[in-house]
C-alpha positions in Angstrom: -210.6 66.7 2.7 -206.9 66.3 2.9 -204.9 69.0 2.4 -202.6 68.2 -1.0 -199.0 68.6 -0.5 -196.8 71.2 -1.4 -193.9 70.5 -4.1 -190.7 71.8 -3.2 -189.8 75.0 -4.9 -188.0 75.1 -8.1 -188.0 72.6 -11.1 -188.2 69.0 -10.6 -188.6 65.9 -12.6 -190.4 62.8 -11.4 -189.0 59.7 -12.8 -188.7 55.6 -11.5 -186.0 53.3 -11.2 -186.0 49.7 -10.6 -183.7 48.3 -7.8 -182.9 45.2 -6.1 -184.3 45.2 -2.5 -181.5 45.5 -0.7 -180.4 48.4 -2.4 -183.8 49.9 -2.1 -183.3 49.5 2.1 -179.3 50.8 1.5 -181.2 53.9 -0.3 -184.0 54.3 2.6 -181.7 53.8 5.5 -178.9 56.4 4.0 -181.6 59.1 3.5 -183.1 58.5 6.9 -180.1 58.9 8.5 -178.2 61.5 6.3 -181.2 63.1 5.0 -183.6 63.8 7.4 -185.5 60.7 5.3 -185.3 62.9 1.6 -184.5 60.1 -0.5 -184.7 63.1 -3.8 -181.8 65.0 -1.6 -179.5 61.6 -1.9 -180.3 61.0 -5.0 -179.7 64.9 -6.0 -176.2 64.1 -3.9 -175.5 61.1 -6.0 -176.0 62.7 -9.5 -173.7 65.8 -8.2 -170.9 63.1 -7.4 -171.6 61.3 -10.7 -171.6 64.7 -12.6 -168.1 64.9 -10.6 -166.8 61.8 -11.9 -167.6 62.7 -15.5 -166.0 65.8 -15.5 -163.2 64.5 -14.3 -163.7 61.4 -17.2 -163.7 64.6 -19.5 -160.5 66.1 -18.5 -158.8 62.8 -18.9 -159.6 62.7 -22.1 -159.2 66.2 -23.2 -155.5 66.3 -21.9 -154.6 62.6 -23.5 -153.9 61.5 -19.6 -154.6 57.5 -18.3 -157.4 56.8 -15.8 -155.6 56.6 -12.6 -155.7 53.0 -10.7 -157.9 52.1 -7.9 -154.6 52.7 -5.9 -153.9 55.7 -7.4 -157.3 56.9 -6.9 -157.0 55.9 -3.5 -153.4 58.2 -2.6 -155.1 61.0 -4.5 -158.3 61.1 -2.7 -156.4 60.9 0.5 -153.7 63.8 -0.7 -157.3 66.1 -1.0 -158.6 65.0 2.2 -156.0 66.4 3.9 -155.1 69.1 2.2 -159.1 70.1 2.9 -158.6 69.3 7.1 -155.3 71.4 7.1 -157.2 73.9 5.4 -160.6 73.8 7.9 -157.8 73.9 10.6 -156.2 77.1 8.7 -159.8 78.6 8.8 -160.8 77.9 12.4 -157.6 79.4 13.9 -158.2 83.3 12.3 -160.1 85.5 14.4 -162.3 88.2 12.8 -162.1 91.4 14.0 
């Protein structure tokens, strides 16, 4: 007899989704490669990138402020991503005693 397999711990939810096949092989190959082959933990990663975008939606809306361009978008993300490598660099210089 096979041995059943063991969910991982905490609470999870099964549920299906119908793709196109090529996205189904974009989907495999990511989780393989970035995953260790967990296609839940990319799909986890997704939904915390879309819960992201709708908090930021949110605060758009709450302060009355336009959605920013693609372009926009664009100078913003690259303002954080280098504000967050002059920080690691910040971090990796101090010494702890």
């Amino acid at each position: 007899m096979k041995p059943s397999r063991q969910r991982r711990a905490g609470a999870t939810e099964t549920f299906s989704v119908s793709v196109d096949a090529a996205t189904k092989r974009a989907l495999r190959a990511l989780a393989d490669s970035a995953y260790g082959g967990n296609l839940s933990a990319l799909i986890t990663d997704l939904a915390e990138d879309a819960r992201r975008r709708m908090a930021a939606g949110a605060y758009l809306q709450r302060h009355r402020l336009p959605e920013p361009t693609a372009a926009e978008a664009k100078l913003i993300e690259a303002e954080l991503e280098r504000e967050v490598a002059s920080a690691r660099k910040q971090r990796r210089g101090r010494r702890v005693a």
